[in-house]
C-alpha positions in Angstrom: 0.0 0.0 0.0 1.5 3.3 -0.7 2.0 5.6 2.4 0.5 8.9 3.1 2.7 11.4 4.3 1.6 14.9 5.5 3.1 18.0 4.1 2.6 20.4 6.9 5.7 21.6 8.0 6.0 22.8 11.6 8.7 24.5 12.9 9.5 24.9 16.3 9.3 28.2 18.2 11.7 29.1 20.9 10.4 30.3 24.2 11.3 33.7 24.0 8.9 34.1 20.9 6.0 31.8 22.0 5.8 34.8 25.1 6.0 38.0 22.5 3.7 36.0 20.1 1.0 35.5 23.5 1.8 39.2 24.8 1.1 40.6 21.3 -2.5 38.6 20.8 -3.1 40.0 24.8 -2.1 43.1 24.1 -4.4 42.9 20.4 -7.5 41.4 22.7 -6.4 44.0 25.3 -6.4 47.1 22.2 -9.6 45.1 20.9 -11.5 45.2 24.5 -10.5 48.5 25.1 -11.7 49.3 21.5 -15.2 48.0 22.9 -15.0 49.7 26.2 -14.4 53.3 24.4 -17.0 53.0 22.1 -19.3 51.6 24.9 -18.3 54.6 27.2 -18.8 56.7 24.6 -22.7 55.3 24.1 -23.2 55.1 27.7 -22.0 58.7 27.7 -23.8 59.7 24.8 -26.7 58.3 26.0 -26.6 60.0 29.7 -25.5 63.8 28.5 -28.6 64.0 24.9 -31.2 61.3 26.2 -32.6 62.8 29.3 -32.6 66.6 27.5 -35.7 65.4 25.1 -37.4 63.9 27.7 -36.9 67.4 30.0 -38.3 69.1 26.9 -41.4 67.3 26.5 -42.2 67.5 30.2 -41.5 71.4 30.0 -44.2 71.6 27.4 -46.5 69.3 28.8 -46.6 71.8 31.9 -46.9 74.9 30.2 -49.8 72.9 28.2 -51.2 72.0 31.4 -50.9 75.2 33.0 -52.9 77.4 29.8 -55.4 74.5 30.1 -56.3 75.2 33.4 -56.3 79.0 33.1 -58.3 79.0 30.2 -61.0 76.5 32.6 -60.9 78.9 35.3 -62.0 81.8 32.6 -64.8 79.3 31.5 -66.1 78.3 34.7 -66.1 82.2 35.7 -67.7 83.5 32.7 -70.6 81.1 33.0 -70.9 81.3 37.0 -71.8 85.2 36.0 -74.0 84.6 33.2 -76.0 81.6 35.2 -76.1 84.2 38.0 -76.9 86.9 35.8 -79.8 85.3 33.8 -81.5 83.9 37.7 -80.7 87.0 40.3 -84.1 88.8 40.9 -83.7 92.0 39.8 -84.7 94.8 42.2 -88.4 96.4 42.0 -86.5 99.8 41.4 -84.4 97.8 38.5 -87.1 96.0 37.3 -88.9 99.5 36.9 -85.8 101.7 35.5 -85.5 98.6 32.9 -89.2 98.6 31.5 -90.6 102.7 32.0 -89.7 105.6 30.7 -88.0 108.0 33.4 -89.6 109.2 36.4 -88.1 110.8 39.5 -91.1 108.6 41.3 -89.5 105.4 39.8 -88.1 104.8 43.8 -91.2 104.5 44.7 -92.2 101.7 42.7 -93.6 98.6 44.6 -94.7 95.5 43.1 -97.5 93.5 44.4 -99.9 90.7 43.3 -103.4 91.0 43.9 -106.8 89.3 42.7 -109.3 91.8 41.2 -112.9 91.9 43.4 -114.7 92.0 39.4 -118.1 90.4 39.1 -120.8 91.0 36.4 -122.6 92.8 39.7 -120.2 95.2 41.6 -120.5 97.1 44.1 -117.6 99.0 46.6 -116.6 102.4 48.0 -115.9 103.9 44.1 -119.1 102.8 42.9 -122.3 104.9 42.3 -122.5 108.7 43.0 -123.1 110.7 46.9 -121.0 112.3 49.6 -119.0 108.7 50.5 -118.4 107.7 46.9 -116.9 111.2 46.1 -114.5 111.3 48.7 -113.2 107.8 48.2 -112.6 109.6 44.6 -111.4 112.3 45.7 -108.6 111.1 47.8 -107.1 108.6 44.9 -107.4 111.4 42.2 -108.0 114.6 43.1 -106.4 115.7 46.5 -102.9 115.9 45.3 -100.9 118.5 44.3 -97.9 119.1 41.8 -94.6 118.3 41.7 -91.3 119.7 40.7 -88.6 118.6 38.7 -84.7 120.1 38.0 -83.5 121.2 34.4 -81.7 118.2 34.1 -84.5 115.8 34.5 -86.4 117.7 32.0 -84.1 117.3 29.5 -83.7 113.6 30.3 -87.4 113.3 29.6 -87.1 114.7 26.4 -89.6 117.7 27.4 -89.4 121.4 26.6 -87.5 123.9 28.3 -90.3 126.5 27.6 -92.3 124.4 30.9 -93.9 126.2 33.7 -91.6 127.1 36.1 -92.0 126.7 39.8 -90.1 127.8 42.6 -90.4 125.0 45.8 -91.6 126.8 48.6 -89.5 124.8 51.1 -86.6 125.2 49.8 -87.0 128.0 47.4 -85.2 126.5 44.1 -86.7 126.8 41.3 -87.3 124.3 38.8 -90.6 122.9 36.2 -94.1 122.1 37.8 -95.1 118.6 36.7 -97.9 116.0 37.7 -98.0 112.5 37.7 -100.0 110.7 35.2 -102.0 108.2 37.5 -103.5 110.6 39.0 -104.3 112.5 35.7 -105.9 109.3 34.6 -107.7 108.9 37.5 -109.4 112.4 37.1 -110.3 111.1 33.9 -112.1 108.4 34.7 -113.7 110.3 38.0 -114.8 112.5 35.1 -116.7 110.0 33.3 -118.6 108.4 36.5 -119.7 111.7 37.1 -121.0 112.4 33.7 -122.7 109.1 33.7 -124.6 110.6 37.1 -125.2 114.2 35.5 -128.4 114.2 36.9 -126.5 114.3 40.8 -123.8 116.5 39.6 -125.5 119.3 37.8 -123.9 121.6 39.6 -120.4 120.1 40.2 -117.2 121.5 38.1 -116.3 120.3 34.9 -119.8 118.4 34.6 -121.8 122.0 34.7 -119.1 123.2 32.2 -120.3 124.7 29.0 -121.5 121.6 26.8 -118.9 122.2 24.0 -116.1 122.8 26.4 -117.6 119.5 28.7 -117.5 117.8 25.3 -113.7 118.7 24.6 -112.9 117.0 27.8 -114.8 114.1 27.7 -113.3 113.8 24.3 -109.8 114.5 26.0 -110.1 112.2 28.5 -111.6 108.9 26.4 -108.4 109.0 24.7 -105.7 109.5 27.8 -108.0 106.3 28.8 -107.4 104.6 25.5 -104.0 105.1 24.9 -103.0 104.3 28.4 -105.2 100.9 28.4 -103.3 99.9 24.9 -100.2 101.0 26.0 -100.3 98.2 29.5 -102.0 95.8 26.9 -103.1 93.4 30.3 -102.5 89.6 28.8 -104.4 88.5 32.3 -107.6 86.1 31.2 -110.3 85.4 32.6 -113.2 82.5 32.1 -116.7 82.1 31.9 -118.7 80.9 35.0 -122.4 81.0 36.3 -123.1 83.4 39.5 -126.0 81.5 41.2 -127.7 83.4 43.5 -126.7 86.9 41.3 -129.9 86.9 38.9 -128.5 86.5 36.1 -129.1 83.6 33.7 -126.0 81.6 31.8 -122.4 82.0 32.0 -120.8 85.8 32.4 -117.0 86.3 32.4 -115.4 86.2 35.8 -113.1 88.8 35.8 -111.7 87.7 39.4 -108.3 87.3 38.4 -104.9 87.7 39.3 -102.5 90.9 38.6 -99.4 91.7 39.0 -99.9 95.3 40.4 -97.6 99.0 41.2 -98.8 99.6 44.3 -101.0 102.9 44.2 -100.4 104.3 47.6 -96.8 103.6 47.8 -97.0 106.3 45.0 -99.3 108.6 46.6 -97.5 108.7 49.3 -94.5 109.9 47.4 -96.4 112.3 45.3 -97.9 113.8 48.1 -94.2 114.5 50.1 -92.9 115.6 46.6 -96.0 118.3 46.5 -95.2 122.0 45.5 -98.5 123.2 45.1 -102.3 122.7 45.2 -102.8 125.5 43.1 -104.4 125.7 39.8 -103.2 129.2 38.9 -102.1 129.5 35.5 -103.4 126.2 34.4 
């Protein structure tokens, strides 16, 4: 059989160069894992001086997001606290009368009431009819109070004339424009009318035993302050139709026994009266 011989060669080292040729690989693995230990520093350092700035950034802005959130909440929640509060407060009776009448210095005196109207198809009270008793009721809700006074500058704020009757007040002896208060005006009006309808009794009272044509002018005068004032409050109230037993009358009449929402009269008088200048009629 032929023989197989192997043509590796190996030559033998001698001590001194088996120790440089295992220093050098050391000191190549040393180079090497120093190599990896730079480049791992340099990550590690890398990573702990530029990671943790990003995340600082973002929580930054996530508190200044925060922060405008809650501001612009606390702007919210104020701004509809005042309107909620706005839209249900109860305004004052003086408030509720500046907002919905034209000026009057005797808008203080303003009171609101509710009250239900004594109105059946049969009535009878202290303003109904004609006599002694029935005039004075009248006379002390229309005709026993005086006039008032106002200054220049409420004049002008009503939009009235500065050509006005003047009037000096006796108590404190400025001057300023005679003025009257419509509800009483109205009421003379209507105290006018009862009387006419009982001209008969009062043929010798006043206006009624006026000249006809003059009586006639104001009658005429007064139907219309009457007209325009009851179209101008426009009442919404209703009322239904009942039977009165007992009343004499047959079928179903309106009941006008119904609620109102009322100024109350006498808190006025009672400021038109302390506000009074004069009883007199001179120059009227």
């Amino acid at each position: 059989m032929p023989s197989f011989k192997s043509t590796k060669s190996y030559t033998a080292i001698s001590g001194d160069e088996e120790k440089t040729s295992r220093s050098g690989r050391r000191d190549d693995g040393e180079a090497a894992d120093g190599l990896l230990r730079r480049s791992s520093f340099s990550s590690e350092t890398s990573d702990e001086v530029y990671a943790p700035q990003q995340p600082r950034r973002r929580h930054l802005n996530s508190g200044w997001t925060w922060l405008a959130h809650a501001v612009l909440l606390s702007i919210s929640m104020t701004l509809f606290a005042f309107s909620f509060c706005s839209r249900t407060a109860h305004p004052t009776e003086a408030a509720f009368a500046r907002r919905f009448s034209s000026y009057s210095p005797a808008l203080g005196a303003v009171q609101y009431e509710t009250r239900r109207y004594n109105l059946t198809p049969i009535v009878t009270g202290p303003y109904v009819g004609k006599g002694d008793d029935v005039d004075k009721m009248w006379d002390y809700i229309a005709n026993e109070i005086g006039d008032q006074m106002i200054t220049r500058e409420e004049l002008d704020k009503l939009g009235l004339s500065p050509d006005a009757m003047k009037i000096v007040d006796p108590r404190t002896g400025k001057e300023g424009y005679r003025v009257g208060l419509e509800v009483f005006h109205q009421l003379h009006c209507l105290d006018l009318l009862r009387k006419y309808s009982y001209r008969e009794h009062y043929t010798s009272w006043g206006d009624v035993a006026d000249d006809p044509d003059k009586l006639r002018l104001h009658m005429d005068h007064c139907i219309e302050t009457l007209r325009l004032n009851i179209m101008c409050q426009s009442d919404v109230g209703v009322f239904t139709m009942n039977l009165f037993p007992g009343s004499g009358l047959d079928g179903v009449w309106p009941d006008f026994s119904t609620l109102h929402t009322c100024r109350n009269y006498e808190a006025i008088r009672e400021w038109a009266v302390e506000h009074t200048v004069t009883y007199e009629d001179e120059g009227l």
